[in-house]
Each structure stands twice: as C-alpha cells, then as structure tokens.
C-alpha positions in Angstrom: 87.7 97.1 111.7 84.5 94.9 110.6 84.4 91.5 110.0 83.9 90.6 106.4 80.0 90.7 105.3 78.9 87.3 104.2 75.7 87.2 101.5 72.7 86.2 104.0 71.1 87.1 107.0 70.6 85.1 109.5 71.3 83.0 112.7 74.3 80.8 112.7 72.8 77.5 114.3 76.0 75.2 114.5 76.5 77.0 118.1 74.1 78.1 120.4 76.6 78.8 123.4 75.7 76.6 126.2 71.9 75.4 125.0 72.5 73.4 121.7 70.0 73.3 118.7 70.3 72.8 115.0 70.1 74.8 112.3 66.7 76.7 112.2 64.7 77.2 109.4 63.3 80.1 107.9 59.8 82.1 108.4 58.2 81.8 104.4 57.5 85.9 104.9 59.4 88.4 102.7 62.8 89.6 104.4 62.0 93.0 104.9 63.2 96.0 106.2 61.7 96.5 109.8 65.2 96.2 111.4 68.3 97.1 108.9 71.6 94.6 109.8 74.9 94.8 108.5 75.9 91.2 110.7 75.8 88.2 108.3 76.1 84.1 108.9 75.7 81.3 107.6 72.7 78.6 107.7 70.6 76.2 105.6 67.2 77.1 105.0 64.5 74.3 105.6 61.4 76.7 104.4 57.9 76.3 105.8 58.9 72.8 108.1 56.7 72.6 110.9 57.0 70.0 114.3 54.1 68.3 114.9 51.9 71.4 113.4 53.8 73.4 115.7 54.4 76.7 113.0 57.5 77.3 112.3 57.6 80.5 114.4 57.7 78.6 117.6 60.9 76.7 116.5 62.4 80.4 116.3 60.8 81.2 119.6 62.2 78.6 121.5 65.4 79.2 119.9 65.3 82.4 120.9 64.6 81.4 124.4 67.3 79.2 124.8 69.7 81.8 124.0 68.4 84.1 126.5 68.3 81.4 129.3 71.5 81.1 129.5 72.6 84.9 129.1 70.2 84.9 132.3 71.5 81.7 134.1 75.1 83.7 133.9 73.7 86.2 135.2 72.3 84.6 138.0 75.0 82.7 139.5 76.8 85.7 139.6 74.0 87.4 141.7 75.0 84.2 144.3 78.5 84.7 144.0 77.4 88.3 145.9 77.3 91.1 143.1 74.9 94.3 143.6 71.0 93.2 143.7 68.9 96.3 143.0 67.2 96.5 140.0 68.5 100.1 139.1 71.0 102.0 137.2 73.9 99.1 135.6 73.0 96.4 138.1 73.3 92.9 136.9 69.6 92.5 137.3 68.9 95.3 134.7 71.7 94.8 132.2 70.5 91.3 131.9 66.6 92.5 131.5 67.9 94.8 128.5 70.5 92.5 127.2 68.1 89.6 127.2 65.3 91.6 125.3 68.1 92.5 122.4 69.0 88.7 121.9 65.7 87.8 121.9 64.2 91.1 119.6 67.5 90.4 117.2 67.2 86.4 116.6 63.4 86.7 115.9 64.2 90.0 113.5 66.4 87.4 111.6 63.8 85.0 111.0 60.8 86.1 111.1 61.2 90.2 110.1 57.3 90.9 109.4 56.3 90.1 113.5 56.1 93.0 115.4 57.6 93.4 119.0 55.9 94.3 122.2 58.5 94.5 125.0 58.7 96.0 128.4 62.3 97.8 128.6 63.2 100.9 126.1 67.1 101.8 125.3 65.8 105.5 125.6 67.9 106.3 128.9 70.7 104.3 127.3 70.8 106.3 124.0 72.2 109.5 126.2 75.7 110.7 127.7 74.9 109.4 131.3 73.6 105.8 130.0 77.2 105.0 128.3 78.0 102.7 131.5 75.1 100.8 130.9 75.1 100.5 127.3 78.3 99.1 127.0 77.8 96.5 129.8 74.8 95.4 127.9 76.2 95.3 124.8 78.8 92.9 126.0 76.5 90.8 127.5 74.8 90.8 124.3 77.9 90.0 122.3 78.7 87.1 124.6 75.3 85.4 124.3 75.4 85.5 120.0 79.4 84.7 120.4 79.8 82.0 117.8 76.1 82.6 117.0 76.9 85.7 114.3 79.8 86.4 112.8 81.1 89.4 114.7 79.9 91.5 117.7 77.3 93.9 117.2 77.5 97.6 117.9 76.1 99.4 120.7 73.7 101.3 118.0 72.2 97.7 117.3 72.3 96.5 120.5 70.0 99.9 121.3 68.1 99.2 117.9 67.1 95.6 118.6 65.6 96.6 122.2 63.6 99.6 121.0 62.1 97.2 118.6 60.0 96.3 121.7 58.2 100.0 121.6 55.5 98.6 119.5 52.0 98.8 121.0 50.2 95.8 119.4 46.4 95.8 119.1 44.2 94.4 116.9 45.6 93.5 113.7 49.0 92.4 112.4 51.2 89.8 114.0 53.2 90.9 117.2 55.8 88.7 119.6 55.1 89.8 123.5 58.1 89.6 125.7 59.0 89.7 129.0 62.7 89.1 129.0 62.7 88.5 133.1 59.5 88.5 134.5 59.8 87.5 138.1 62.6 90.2 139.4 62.7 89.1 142.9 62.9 85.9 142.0 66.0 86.3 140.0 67.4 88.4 142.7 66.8 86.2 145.1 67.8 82.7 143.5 63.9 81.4 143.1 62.3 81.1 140.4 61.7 82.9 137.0 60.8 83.1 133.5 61.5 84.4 130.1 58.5 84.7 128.9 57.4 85.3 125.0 54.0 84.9 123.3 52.8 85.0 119.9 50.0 87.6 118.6 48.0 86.9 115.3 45.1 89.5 114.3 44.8 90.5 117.9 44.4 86.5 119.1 47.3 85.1 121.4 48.3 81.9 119.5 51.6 80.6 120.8 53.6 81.0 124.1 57.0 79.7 125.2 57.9 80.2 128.6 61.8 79.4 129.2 62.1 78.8 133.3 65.2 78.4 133.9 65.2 77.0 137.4 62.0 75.1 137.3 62.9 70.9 138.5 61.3 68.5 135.9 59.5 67.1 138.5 55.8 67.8 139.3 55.9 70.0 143.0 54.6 67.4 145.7 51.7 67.9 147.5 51.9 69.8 150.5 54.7 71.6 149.2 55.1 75.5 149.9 57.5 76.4 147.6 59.5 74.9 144.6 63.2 74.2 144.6 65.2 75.1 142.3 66.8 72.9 139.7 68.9 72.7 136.5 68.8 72.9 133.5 65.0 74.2 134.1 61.9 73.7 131.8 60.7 74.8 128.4 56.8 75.2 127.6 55.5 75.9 124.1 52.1 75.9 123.2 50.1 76.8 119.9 47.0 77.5 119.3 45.2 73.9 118.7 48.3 71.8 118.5 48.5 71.6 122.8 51.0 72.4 125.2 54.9 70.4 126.0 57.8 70.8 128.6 61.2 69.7 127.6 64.6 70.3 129.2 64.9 74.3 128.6 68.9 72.7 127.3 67.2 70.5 124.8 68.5 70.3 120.9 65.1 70.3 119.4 62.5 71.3 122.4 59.5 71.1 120.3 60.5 67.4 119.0 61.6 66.5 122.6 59.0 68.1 123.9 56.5 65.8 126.0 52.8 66.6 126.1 51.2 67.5 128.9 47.9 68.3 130.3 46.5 70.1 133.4 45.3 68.0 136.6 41.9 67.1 135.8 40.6 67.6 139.7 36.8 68.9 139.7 36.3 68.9 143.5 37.6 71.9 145.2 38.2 69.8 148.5 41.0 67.9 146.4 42.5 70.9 144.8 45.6 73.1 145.7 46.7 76.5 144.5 49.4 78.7 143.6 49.8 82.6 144.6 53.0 85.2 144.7 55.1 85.9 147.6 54.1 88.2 150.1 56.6 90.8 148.8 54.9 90.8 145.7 52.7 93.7 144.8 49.8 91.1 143.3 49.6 89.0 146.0 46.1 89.3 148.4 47.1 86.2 150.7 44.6 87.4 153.0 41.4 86.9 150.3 42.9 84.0 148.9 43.1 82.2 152.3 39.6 83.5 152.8 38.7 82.0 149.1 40.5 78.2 149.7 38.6 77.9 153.0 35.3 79.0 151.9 35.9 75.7 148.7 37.5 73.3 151.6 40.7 73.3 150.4 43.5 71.8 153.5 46.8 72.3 152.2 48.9 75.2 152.2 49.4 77.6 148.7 52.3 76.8 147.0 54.4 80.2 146.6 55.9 80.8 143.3 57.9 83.9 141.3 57.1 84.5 137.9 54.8 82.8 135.3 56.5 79.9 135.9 53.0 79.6 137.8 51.4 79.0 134.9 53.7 76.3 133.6 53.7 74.2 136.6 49.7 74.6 136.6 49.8 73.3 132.7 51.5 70.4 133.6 49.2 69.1 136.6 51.4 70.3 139.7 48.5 72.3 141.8 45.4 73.2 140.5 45.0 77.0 140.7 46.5 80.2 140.1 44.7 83.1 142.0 46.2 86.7 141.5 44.4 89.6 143.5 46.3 92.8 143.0 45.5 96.3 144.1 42.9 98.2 142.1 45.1 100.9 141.8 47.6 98.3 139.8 47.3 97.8 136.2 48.4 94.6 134.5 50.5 94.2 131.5 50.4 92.1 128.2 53.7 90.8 128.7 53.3 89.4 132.2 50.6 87.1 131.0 50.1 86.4 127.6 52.9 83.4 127.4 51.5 82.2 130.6 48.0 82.7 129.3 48.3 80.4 125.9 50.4 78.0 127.7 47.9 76.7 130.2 45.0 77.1 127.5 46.6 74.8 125.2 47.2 72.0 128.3 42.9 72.4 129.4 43.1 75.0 131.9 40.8 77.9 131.8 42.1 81.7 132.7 40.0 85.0 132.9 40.0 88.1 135.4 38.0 88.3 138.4 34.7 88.2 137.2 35.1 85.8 134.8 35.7 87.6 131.4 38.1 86.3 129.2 41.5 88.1 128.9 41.9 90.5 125.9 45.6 91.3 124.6 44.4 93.3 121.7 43.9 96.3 123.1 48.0 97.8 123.2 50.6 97.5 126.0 48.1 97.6 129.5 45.7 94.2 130.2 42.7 96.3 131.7 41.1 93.1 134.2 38.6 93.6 137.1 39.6 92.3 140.6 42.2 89.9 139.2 43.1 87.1 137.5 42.3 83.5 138.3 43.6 80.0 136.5 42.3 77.0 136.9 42.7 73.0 135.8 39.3 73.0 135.0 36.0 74.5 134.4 34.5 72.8 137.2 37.2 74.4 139.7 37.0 77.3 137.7 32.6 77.8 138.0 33.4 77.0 141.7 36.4 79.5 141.8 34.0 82.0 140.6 31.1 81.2 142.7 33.0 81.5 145.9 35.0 85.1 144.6 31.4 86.4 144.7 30.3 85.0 148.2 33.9 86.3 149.9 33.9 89.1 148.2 29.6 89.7 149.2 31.0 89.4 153.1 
C-alpha cells in the first residue's frame, strides 16, 4: 500500500539520520522532469540563499554528502565486524557503491533537477533476473539512509532509476554533478581511508567540489608520518570556484557555515617539502619514479601513503606538500576520480595538471585523457621544480 502523496517534492531536512542539518533551500531552476518521483515531504523553501557566496548548489552537495557518509560509515564497521570483502557480486563493498550513488543522484534530483549526473556505477546488471539479490539489498540500504528523510521507502524501480541517472557523459556545455560514490575501494575494505567524492560542472569548467572523508582526523598528519590514522567523525571539503576552500566536521549541522578556511602549505623549497602517493597495491602508484623524483629535489622524509582523494584534501589543507600519481600508460583516468579532488585544492592555492604540465580538462565525457600522470602541488614554485625534475628522471 503507498504512503499518502503530500503536494511538494523534496527533501525532508528535520532528520538527516545520524549527520544533522537543517532544512535546505531550494535551487531557483524550474522543477523539471529529468527524473519523475511519486515520494513527497515536507520542507521550507529559503530560495536563492547563499553561504558566504558559496551557491546554493553546494549546500545541496554537502547535504548530499552527509547522507551518504554515514550509509558508508555503516557499511564499514560492518566490513570490521568480518563480513565478505570482495568487491563483486552483492558484497557489502558494492551494494554500498550503488546504494550510495542512488542517495546521492536522488537528493540532488530533488533540489537541483536541471544538473546532470556523471557517475561511475550503472543498475544495468541489476535491472535483470539474476541481479534481484542485489537490487533488493541495495534498495534497503537506500531506504535506511532517506529513513525519516522522505516519507516512505522508495521502490526498487527508483532506486535503479536514481543510479542510472549517473549514465550521462558530460562534456562541454550544460551543468553536470561528477561522482564517485566510494573512490578508494581498498581503502574501505581495508579500514583506511576514503572518500565520497562529488564535483560540480558548469559549461565544461569544474566549479565546485565536496569531498566527504569519512575517516580523515581533523588534525594536520605530522611530519614524518607514513600513513594517516583513522579518525571519527572524518572531514568535509567544499570548494567553489572563487569563494576558496573549508574543512568542517563531515557530522556538522551547516558544513559550509562551520566550515573553516583553509589554505595549502606555502613551502617553495623542495628540500623542505613532503609528498603524498597510493599504496603499493594500487594500480597508480610508481613508488619506484617517485622515490627517484623526491631524491633528485632533496626531499628526506618518507611519502605519506594515502587511499583515495582524501589526498587531495589533506594537501589543501597544508599537511604534505605533494601529490604525485604515475600510473601505467596502458591505464586511463576518469572524471570522477579527480574532479572533486581537482577544485578542492585549486580553491586552497595548490596547482594540479598531468605529467607534462597541461592543465586537466573534464570537458571532454567520462575518460580524463593525461600524459604520464598527474602531479599536485602547494605551490607553483614546488610545482616548476616538480616539473623540472619529471623531465631530468624521466631523460635518465
């Protein structure tokens, strides 16, 4: 039997499970019909407010966020308490990657209906006989993260719906959202860190990121440090395009009002600096040329090892001074794994372009073409010498 149909869509905002907010306002576009929704709540409208020229948007992104944080967090501790790993068939790892891209897809289809979506997972093995298992597990998951969010649970058809909103390709024109509901896999496997991870796209420019990073300390990592600990409640980044970059508690009510600003290390000499790489069972991670790179710049103390883009928000807010990432030639990047990221340390004065030095382009659909890699740095100073020693290594 459905619940009764009240008069408005939208998000309800007097409960956002575990991470509190209040109620959202409204994106000043014309409700239309990219996504059709039968669920109805109840909120008040406060049309067109910004936070400290923050757009409205991001106040619905890091809502959005939030929501999926702590579907993921849930998720987590249960990986700890010894469920199946594996990122296949209706593991925990994957039901939360889909269920986390439908809360996200659905709460920004509420509020702002005219932004596109480009998201990594598809419902398309889902949709058939041998992907009931999965659908419904996700579905519930769903349904647990908007409980006391919308009125009544959603179907498995718009559970399927809201995560094959993410099949958009993007490009040039238009205004797209870019998500990565769990980027860093491993690192939510194996208790470490990672990120949820959504940008904003305006007229094929990346203006706004929020990286939600769940087990990211609030502390700055210490030098000398080769890892990061984990810590609750985690961080939230948002940036916008001229307004600059702040972290809050990823738990805060209001993470753009709470939000403190923050700015990259401001280290010019590559003798002081330290940097940030993958794991070694990551796929993107050339420890062998980046050791070859930090020695050739007289760098002494170790790389700090991190999962996820959760790199990037530790580099905006002054913990190490570099991000290097060398992966295969054969490998071929994705929008979603670094637009968020990309925005985020921008707005807080770092620089980031590939391997050579060309800025990154997210205009041109799903795939980041890059040549040797992609390199972040505090400053353009570490960034000119970055580039000078790529080309002296790489000469050898």
């Amino acid at each position: 039997m459905r619940a009764r149909i009240s008069p408005r869509p939208a998000l309800r905002a007097d409960s956002l499970s575990s991470y509190r907010s209040n109620a959202p306002s409204r994106c000043t576009v014309e409700r239309v019909v990219s996504v059709r929704r039968r669920r109805r709540a109840k909120m008040t409208p406060r049309a067109g407010q910004t936070v400290d020229g923050y757009p409205e948007e991001m106040t619905h992104a890091a809502r959005a966020v939030q929501l999926a944080g702590s579907l993921c967090r849930k998720v987590q501790f249960a990986l700890q308490r010894g469920e199946q790993v594996s990122k296949s068939d209706d593991s925990p790892v994957t039901v939360a990657d889909f269920a986390a891209q439908a809360v996200i897809s659905y709460a920004l289809a509420r509020e702002c209906p005219s932004v596109g979506l480009v998201a990594e997972e598809d419902a398309g093995e889902m949709r058939t006989a041998d992907g009931a298992g999965l659908r419904a597990r996700v579905t519930a998951m769903v349904n647990d993260a908007l409980s006391g969010v919308v009125d009544s649970p959603l179907t498995e058809e718009e559970v399927m719906d809201a995560i094959d909103r993410g099949a958009t390709v993007g490009g040039k024109t238009g205004s797209f959202w870019i998500l990565d509901p769990i980027d860093g896999t491993k690192g939510f496997i194996n208790g470490r860190q990672y990120a949820i991870a959504l940008a904003l796209m305006e007229e094929g420019e990346v203006t706004g990121g929020v990286l939600g990073c769940p087990n990211m300390p609030s502390d700055k990592i210490p030098r000398g440090a080769t890892e990061i600990p984990t810590a609750s409640p985690g961080c939230m980044f948002v940036a916008y395009k001229g307004c600059g970059t702040t972290v809050s508690a990823l738990d805060a009510e209001e993470p753009l009002k709470e939000g403190v600003k923050i700015t990259t290390a401001k280290v010019t000499d590559s003798r002081e600096a330290t940097y940030m790489e993958s794991w070694g069972d990551s796929i993107v991670a050339d420890h062998g040329f980046t050791s070859s790179l930090s020695a050739n710049m007289g760098m002494t103390s170790p790389p700090v090892r991190i999962d996820s883009m959760a790199k990037y928000g530790a580099l905006a807010r002054g913990d190490t001074n570099m991000y290097l990432r060398f992966p295969p030639v054969t490998y071929r990047e994705k929008v979603w794994d670094h637009a968020a990221g990309a925005i985020v340390v921008q707005e807080a004065g770092g620089v980031i372009t590939d391997g050579v030095g060309k800025p990154l382009n997210f205009s041109n659909g799903r795939f980041l073409d890059i040549e040797i890699g992609i390199i972040a740095t505090s400053t353009p100073e570490l960034h000119a010498t970055l580039m000078e020693t790529i080309s002296k290594v790489r000469a050898t």
